[in-house]
VOBAVO-341797 format. One record per residue: residue number from 1; x, y, z of N, C-alpha, C in turn. Coordinates in pm, 1 decimal. Example, Ala and Ser with C-alpha at 12.3 -4.5 7.8 and 13.67 -1.06 7.14 Angstrom:
(1; (1319.0; -569.0; 780.0); (1230.0; -450.0; 780.0); (1320.0; -330.0; 780.0));
(2; (1285.0; -225.0; 708.0); (1367.0; -106.0; 714.0); (1290.0; 3.0; 787.0));
end
This chain:
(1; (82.7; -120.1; 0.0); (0.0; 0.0; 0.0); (86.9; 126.3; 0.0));
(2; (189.1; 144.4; 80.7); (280.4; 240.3; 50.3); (317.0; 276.6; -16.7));
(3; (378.9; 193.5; -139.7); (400.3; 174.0; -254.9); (342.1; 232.1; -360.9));
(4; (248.3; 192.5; -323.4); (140.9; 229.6; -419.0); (73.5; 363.9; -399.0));
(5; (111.4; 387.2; -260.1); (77.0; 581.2; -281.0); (190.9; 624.5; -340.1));
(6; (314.3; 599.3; -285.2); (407.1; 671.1; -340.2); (417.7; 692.1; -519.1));
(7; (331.7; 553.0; -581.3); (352.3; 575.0; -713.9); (231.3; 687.7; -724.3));
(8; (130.9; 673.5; -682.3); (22.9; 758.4; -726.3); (8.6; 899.1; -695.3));
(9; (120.1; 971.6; -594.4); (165.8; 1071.8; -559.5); (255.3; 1149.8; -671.9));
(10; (362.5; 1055.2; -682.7); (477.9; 1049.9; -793.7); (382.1; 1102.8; -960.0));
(11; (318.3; 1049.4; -1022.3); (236.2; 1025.8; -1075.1); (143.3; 1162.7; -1104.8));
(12; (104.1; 1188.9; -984.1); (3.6; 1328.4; -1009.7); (78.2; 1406.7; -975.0));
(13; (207.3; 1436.1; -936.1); (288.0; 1568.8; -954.3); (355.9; 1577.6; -1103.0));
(14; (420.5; 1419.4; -1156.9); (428.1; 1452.0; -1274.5); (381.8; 1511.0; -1435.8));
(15; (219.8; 1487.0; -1355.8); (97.9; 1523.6; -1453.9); (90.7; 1672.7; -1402.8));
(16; (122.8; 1727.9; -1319.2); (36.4; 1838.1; -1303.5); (248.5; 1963.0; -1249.5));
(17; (279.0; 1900.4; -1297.8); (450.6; 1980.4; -1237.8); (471.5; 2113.3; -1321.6));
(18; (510.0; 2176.8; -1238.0); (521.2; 2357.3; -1255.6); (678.8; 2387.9; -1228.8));
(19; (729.6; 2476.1; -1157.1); (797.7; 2549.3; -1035.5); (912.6; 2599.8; -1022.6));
(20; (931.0; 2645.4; -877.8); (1055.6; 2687.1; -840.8); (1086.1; 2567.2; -749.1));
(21; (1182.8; 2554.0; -764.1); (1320.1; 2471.2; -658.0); (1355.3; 2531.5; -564.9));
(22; (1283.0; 2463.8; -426.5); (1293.4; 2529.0; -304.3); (1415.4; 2509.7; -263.7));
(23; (1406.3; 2599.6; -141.0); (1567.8; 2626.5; -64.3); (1507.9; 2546.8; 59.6));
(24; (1637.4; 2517.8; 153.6); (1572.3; 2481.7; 323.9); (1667.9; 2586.2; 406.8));
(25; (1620.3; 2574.9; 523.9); (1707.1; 2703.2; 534.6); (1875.5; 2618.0; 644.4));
(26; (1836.7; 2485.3; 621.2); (2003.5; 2408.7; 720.0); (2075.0; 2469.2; 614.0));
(27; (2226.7; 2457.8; 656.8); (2356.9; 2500.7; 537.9); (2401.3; 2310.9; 556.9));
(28; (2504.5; 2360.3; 474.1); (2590.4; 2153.2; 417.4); (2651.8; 2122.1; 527.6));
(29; (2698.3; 2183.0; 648.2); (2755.0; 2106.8; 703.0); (2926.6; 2166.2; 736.3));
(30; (2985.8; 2150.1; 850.1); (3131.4; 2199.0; 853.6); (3196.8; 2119.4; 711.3));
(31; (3300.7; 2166.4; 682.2); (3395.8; 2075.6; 539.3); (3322.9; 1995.7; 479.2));
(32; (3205.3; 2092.8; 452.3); (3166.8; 2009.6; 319.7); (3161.4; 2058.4; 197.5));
(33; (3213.4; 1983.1; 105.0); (3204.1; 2059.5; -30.8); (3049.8; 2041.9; -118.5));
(34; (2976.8; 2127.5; -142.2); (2879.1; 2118.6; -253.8); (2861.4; 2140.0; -359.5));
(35; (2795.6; 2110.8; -430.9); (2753.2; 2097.0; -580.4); (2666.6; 2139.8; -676.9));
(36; (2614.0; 2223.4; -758.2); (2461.6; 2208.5; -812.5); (2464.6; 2254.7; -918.0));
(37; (2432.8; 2213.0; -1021.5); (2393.5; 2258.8; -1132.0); (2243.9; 2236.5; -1197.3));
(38; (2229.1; 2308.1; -1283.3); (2068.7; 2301.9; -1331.0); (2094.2; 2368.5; -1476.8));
(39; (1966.1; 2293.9; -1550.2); (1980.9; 2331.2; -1754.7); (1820.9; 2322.6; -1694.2));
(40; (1798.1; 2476.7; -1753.6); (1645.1; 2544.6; -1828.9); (1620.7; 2524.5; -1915.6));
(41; (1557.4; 2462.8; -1969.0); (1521.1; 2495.9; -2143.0); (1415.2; 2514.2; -2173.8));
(42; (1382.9; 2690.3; -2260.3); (1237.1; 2657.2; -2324.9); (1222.0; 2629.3; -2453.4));
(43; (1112.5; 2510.3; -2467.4); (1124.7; 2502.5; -2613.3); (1034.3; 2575.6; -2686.7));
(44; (945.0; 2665.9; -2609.2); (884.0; 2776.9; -2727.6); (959.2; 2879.7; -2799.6));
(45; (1075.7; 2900.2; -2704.3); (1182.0; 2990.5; -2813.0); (1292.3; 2959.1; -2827.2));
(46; (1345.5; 2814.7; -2804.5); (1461.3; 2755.3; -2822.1); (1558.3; 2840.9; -2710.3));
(47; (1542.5; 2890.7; -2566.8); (1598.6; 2918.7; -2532.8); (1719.6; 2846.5; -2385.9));
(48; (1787.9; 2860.0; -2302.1); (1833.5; 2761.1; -2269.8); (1906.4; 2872.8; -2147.6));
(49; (1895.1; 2813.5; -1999.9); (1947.9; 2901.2; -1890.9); (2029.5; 2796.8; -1858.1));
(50; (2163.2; 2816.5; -1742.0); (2258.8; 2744.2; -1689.9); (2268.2; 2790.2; -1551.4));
(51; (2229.6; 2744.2; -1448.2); (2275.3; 2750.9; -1341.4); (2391.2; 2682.1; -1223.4));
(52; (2512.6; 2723.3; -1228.8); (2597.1; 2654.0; -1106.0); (2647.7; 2713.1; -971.9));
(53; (2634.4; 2598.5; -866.1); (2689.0; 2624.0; -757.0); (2789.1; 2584.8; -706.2));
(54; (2892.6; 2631.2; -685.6); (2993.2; 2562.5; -542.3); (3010.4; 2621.2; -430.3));
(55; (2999.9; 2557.2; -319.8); (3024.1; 2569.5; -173.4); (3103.3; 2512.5; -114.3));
(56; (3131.4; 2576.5; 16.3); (3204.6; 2494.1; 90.3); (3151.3; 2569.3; 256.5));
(57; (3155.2; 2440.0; 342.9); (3084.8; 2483.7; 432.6); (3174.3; 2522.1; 572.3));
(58; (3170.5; 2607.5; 641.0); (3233.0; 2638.7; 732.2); (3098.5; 2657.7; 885.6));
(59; (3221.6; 2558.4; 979.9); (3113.2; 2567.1; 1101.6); (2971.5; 2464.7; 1038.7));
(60; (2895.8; 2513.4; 1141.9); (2740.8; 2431.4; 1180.8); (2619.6; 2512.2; 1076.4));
(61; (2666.1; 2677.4; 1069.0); (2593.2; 2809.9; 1024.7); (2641.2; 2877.8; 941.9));
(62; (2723.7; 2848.9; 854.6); (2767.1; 2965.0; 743.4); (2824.3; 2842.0; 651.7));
(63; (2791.5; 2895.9; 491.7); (2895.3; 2836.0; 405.4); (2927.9; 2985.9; 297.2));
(64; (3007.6; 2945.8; 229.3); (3038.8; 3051.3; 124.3); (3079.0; 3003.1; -7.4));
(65; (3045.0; 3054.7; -149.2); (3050.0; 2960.5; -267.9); (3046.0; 3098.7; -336.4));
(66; (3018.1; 3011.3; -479.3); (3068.8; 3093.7; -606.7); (2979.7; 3018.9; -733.1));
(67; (2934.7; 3086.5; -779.4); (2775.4; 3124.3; -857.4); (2818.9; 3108.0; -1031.6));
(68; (2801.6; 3054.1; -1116.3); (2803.7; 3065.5; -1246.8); (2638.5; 3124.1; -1323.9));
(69; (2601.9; 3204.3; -1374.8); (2474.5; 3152.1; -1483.1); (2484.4; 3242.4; -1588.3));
(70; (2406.2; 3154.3; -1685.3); (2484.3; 3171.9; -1845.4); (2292.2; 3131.0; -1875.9));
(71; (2262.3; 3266.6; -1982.9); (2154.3; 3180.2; -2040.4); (2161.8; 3302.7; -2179.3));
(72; (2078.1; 3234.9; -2275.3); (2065.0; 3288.6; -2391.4); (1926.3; 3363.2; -2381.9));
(73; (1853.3; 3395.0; -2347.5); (1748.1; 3456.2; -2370.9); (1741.6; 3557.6; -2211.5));
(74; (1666.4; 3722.2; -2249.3); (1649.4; 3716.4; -2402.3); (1703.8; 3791.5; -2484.3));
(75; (1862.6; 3780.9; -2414.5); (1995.7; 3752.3; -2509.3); (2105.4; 3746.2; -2444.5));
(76; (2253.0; 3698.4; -2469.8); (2367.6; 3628.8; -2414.5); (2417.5; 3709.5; -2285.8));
(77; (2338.9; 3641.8; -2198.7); (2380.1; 3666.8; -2026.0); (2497.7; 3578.8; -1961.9));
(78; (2626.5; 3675.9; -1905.8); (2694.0; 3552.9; -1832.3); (2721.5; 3593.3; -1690.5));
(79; (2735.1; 3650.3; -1603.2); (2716.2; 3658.1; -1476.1); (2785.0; 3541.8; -1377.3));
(80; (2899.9; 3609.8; -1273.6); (2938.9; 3574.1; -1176.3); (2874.7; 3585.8; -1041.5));
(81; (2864.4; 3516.5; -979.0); (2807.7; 3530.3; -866.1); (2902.2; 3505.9; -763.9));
(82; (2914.2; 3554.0; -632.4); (2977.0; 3539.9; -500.1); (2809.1; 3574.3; -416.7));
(83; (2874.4; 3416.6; -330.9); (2747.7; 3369.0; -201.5); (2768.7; 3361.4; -102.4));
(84; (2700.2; 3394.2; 30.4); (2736.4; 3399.4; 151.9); (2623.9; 3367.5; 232.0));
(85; (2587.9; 3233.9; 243.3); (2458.1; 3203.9; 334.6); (2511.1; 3152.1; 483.6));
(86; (2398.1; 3150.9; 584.1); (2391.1; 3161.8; 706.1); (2273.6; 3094.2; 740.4));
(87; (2272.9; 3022.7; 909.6); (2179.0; 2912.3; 952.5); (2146.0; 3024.4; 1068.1));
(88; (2068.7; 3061.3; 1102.6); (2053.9; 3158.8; 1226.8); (1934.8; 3061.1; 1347.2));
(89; (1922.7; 2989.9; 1278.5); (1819.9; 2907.9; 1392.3); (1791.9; 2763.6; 1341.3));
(90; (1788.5; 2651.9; 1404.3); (1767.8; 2514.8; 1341.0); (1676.2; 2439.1; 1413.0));
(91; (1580.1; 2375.2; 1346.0); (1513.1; 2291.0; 1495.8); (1395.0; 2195.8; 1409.7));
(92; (1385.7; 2061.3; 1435.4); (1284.5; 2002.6; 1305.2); (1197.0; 2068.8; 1235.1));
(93; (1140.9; 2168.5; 1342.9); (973.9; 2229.4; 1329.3); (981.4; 2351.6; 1264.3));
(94; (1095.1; 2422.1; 1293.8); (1116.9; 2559.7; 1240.2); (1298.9; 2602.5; 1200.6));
(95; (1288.5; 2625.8; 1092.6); (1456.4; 2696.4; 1080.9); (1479.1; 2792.0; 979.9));
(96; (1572.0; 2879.9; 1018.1); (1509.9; 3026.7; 955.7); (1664.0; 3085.2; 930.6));
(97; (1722.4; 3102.9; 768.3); (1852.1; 3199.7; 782.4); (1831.5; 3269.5; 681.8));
(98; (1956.2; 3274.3; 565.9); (1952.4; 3352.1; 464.8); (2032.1; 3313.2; 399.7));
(99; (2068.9; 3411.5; 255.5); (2172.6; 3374.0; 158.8); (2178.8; 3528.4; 78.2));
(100; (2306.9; 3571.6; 65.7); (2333.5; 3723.5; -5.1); (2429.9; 3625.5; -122.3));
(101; (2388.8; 3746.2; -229.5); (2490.9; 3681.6; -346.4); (2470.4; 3778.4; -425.0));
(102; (2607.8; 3857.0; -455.4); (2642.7; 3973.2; -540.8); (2638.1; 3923.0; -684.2));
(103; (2615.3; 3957.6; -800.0); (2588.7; 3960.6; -908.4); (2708.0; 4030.5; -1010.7));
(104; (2801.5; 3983.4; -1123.3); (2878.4; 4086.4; -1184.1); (2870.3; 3988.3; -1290.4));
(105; (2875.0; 4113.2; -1437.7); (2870.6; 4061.3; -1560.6); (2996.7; 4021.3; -1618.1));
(106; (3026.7; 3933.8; -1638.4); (3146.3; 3840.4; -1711.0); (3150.2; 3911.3; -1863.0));
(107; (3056.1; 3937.1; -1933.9); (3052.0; 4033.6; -2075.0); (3050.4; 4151.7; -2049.8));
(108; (3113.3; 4210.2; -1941.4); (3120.6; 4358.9; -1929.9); (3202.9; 4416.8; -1802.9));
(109; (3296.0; 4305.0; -1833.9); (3444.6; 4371.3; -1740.8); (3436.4; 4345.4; -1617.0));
(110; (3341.0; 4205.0; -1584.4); (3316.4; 4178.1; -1398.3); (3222.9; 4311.2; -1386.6));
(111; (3169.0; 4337.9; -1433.9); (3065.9; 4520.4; -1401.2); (2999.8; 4457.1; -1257.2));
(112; (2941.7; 4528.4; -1175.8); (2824.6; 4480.0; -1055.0); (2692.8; 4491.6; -1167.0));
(113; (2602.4; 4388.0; -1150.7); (2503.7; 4405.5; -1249.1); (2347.9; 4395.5; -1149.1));
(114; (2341.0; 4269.6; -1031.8); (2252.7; 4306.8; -951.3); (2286.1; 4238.5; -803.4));
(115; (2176.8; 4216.6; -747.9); (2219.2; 4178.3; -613.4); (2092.2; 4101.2; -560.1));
(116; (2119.5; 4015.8; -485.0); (1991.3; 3940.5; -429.4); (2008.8; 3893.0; -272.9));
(117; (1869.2; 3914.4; -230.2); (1930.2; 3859.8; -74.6); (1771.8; 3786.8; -60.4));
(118; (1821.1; 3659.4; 9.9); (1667.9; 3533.0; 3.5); (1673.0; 3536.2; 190.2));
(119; (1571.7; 3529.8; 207.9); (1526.8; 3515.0; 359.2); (1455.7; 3374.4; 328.2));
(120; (1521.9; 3264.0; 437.8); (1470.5; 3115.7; 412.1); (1445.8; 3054.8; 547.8));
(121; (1343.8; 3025.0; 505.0); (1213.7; 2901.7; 624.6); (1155.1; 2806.1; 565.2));
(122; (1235.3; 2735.0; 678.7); (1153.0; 2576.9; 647.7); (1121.7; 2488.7; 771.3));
(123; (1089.9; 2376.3; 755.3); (1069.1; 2262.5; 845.8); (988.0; 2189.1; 847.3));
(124; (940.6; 2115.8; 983.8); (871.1; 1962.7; 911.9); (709.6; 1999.8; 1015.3));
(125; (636.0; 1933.2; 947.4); (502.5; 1950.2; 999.0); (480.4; 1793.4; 1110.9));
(126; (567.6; 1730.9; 1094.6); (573.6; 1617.2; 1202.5); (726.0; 1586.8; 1240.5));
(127; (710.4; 1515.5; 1368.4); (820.4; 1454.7; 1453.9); (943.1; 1384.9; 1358.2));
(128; (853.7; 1320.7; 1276.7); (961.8; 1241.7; 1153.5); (991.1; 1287.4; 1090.5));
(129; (964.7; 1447.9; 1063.7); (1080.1; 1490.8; 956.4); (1052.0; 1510.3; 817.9));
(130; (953.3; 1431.1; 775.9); (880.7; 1425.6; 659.2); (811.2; 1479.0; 563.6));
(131; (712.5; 1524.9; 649.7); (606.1; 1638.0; 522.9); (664.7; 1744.5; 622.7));
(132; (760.5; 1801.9; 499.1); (840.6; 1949.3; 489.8); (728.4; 2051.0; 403.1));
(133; (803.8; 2201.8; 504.6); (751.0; 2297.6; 418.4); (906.1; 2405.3; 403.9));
(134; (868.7; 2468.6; 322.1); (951.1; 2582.2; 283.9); (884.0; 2695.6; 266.3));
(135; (949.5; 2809.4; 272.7); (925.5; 2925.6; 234.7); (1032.9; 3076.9; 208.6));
(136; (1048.7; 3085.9; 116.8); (1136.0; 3158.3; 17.9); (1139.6; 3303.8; -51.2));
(137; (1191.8; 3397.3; 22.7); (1164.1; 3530.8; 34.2); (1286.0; 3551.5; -78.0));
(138; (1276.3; 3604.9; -217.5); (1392.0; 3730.4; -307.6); (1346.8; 3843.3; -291.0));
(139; (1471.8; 3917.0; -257.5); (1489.5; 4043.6; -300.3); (1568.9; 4060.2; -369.2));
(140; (1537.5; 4080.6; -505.8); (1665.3; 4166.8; -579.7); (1641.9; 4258.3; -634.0));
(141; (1773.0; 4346.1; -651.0); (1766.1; 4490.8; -696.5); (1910.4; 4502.5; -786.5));
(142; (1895.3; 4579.5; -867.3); (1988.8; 4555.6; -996.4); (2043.9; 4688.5; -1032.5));
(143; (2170.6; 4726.4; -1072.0); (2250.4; 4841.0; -1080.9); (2200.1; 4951.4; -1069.3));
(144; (2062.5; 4949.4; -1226.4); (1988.2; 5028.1; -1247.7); (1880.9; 5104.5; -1126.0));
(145; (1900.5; 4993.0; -1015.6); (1809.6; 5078.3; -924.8); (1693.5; 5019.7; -909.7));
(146; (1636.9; 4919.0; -1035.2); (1527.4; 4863.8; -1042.5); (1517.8; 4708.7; -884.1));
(147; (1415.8; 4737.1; -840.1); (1419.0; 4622.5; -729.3); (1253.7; 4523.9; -737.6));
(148; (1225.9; 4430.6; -638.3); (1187.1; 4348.5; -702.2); (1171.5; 4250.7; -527.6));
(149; (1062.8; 4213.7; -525.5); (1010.5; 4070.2; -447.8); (943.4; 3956.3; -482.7));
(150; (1027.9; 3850.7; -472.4); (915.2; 3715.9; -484.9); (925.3; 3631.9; -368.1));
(151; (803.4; 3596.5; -322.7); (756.8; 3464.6; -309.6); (725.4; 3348.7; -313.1));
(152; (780.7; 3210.3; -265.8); (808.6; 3107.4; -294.2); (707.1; 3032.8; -167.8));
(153; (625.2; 2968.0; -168.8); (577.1; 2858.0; -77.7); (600.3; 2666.7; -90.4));
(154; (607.2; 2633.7; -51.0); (632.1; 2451.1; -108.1); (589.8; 2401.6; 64.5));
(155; (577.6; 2290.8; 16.2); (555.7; 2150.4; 100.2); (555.3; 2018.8; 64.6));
(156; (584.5; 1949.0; 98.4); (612.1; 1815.8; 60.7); (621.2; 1696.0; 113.6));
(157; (604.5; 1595.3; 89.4); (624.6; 1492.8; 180.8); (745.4; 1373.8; 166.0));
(158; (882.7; 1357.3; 222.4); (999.6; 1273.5; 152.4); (951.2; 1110.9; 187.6));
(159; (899.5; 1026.0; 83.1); (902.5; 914.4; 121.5); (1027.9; 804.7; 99.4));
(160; (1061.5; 757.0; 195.4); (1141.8; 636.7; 241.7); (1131.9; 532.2; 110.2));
(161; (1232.4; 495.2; 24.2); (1221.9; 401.8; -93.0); (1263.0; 272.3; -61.8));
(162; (1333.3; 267.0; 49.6); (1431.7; 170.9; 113.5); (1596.3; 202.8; 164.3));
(163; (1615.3; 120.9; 236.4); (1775.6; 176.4; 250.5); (1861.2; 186.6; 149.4));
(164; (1854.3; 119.7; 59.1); (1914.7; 106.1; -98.6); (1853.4; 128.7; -190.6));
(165; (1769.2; 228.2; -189.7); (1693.0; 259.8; -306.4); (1674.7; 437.2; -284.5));
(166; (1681.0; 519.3; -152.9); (1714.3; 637.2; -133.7); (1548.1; 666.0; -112.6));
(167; (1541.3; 817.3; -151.3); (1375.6; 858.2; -112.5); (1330.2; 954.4; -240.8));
(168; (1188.4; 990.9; -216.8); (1126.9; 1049.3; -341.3); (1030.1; 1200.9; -260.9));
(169; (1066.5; 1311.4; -314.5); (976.8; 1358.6; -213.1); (916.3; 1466.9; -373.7));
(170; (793.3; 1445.8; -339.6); (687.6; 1523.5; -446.8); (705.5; 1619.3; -343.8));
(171; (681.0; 1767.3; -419.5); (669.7; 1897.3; -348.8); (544.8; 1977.3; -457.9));
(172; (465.2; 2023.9; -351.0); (335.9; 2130.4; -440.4); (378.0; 2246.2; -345.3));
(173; (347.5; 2352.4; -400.5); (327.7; 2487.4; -371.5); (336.0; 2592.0; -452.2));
(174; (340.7; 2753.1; -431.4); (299.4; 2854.9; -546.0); (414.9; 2965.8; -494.7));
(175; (426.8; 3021.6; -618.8); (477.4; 3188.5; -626.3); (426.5; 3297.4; -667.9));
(176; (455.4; 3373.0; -617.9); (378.1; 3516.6; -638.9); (518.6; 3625.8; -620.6));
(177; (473.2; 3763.8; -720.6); (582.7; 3876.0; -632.8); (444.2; 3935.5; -504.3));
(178; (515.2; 4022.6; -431.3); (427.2; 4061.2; -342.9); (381.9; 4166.4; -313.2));
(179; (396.7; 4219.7; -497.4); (283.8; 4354.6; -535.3); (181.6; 4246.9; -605.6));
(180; (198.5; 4147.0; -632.2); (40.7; 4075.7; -718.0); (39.5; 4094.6; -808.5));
(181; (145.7; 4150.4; -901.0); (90.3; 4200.0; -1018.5); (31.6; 4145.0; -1144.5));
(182; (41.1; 3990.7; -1128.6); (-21.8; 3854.2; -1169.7); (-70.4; 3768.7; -1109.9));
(183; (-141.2; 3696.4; -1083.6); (-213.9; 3586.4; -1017.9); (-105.6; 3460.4; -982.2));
(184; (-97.4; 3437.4; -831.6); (-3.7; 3376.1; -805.9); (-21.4; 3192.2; -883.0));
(185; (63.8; 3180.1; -883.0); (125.7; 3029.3; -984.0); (104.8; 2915.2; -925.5));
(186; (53.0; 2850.6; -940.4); (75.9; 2707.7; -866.5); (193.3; 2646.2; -900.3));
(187; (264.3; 2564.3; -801.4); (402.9; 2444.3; -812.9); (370.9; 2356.0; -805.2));
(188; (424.0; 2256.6; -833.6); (470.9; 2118.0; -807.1); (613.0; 2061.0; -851.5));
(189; (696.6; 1976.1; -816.6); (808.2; 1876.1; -840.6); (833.9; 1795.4; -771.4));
(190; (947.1; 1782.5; -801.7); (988.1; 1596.2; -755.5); (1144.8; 1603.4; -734.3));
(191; (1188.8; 1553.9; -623.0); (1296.4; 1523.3; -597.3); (1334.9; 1417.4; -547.5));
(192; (1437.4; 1313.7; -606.7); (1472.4; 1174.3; -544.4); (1613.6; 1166.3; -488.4));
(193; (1625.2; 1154.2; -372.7); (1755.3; 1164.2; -299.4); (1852.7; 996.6; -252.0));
(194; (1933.3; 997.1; -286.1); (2021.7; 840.8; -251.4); (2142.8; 947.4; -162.9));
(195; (2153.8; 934.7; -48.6); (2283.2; 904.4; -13.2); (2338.2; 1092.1; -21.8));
(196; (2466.4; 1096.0; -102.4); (2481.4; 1227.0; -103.3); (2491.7; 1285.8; -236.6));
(197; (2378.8; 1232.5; -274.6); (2314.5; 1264.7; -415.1); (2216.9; 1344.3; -471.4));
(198; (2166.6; 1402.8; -502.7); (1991.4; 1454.8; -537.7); (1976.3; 1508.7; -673.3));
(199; (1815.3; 1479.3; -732.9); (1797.6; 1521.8; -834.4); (1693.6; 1582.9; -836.9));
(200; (1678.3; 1672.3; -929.0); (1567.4; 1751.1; -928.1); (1470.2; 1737.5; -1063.9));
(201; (1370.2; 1758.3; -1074.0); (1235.8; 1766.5; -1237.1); (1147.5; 1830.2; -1180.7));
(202; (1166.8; 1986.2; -1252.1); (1033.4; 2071.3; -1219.2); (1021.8; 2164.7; -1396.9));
(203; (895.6; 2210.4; -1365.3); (866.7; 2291.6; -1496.5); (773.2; 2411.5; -1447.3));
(204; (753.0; 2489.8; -1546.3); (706.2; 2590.4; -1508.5); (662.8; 2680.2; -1654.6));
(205; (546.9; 2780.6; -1618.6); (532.9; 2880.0; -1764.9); (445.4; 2746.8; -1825.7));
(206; (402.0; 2650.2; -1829.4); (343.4; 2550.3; -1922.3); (207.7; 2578.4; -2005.3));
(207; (129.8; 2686.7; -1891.4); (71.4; 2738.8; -1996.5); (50.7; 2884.0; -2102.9));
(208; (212.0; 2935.4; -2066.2); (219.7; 2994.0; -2170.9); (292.2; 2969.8; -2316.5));
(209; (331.1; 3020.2; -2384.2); (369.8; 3010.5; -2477.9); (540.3; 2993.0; -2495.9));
(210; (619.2; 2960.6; -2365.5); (744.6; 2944.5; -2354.3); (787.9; 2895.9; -2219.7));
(211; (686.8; 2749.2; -2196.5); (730.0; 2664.3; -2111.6); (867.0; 2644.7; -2050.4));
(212; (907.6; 2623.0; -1906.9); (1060.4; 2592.3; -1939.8); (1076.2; 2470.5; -1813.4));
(213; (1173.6; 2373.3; -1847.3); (1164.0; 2235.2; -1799.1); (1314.9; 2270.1; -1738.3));
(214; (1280.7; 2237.7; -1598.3); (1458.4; 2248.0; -1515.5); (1462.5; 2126.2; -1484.5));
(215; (1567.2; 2050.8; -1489.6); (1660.8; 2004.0; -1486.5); (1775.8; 1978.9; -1376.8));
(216; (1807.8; 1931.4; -1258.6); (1908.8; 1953.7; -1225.6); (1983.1; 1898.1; -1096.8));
(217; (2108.3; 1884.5; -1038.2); (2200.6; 1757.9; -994.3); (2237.7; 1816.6; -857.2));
(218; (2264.4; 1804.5; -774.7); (2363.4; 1817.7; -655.7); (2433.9; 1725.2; -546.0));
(219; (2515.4; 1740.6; -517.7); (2608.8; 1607.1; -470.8); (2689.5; 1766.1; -326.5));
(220; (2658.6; 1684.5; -242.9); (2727.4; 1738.0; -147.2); (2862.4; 1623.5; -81.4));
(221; (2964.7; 1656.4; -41.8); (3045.7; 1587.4; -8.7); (3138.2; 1627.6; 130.9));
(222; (3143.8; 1502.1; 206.2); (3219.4; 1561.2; 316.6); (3367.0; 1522.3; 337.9));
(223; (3453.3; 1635.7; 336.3); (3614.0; 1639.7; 311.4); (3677.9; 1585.7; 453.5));
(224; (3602.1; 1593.7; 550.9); (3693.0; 1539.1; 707.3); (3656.7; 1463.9; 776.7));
end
């Protein structure tokens, strides 16, 4: 019977998958090195985003990394990033930090181009840890002066696949900015985790006219 929710869970997020890729707000861990990359692609305009991360974690509450993204639409963006996130509180039920990450254009001499700072909450709605929620505050504001809020909600539930088979956790929830200036979005995705592995399949925009399907990997690793 388990089983068999988990497929039928699995199943109706894949039929119905949108989104953003939530954050939690724990960091990796003292000496740990992390990982992440992600490929956007829309195929209504053949366009194609790149996102990478590396970290490395210092202490219980802080890591610090270095940002790649490269996308073609809607036209040749390459951008460095420098990251500096923080754990300010941890606890199953509630945990609450952040993440700053400066912005500079690689096609225009390292220029400062924008800036973003995420306020992140998450945790579990039971003792086990399981049906997680998140919640995901951007601010960014960009050379020009122009600034900007979104909203991120998720929840989810990680089910247990076996000890050798890792876990699957469907996630639903919505975004909005928080002037409204569109009708907030519904989410859904899927993430399957083995070990110190994870993958991600979410989509989003599906019913407009330039869908875009993410893609994407992270491997955290511990050096000591």
């Amino acid at each position: 019977m388990k089983r068999l929710l988990t497929l039928i869970t699995v199943l109706f997020a894949a039929l119905n998958i949108w989104a953003q890729i939530p954050y939690f707000a724990e960091t990796i861990g003292d000496g740990r090195v992390y990982a992440y990359t992600s490929i956007k692609f829309r195929p209504g305009n053949n366009g194609i985003e790149n996102y990478t991360n590396f970290a490395y974690g210092i202490g219980k509450h802080i890591q610090v990394g270095l940002d790649l993204y490269a996308s073609s639409i809607p036209a040749a963006t390459v951008e460095w990033g420098y990251t500096f996130r923080f754990n300010a509180f941890s606890s199953n039920y509630f945990s609450i930090g952040g993440q700053e990450t400066a912005f500079f254009n690689l096609l225009d001499s390292h220029r400062f181009s924008k800036n973003q700072f995420m306020l992140i909450m998450s945790g579990s709605f039971l003792p086990n840890g399981r049906f997680m929620w998140s919640s995901n505050t951007f601010w960014n504001w960009a050379r020009s002066g122009q600034h900007d809020f979104e909203q991120n909600w998720n929840i989810g539930y990680n089910f247990a696949l076996g000890e050798k088979a890792g876990s699957l956790m469907p996630m639903i929830g919505c975004s909005h900015s928080w002037r409204f200036e569109e009708a907030p979005v519904p989410a859904a995705g899927i993430v399957y985790s083995y070990k110190w592995l994870s993958a991600y399949l979410w989509c989003d925009r599906w019913l407009n006219t330039d869908p875009r399907v993410v893609c994407s990997l992270e491997v955290t690793i511990p050096t000591r």
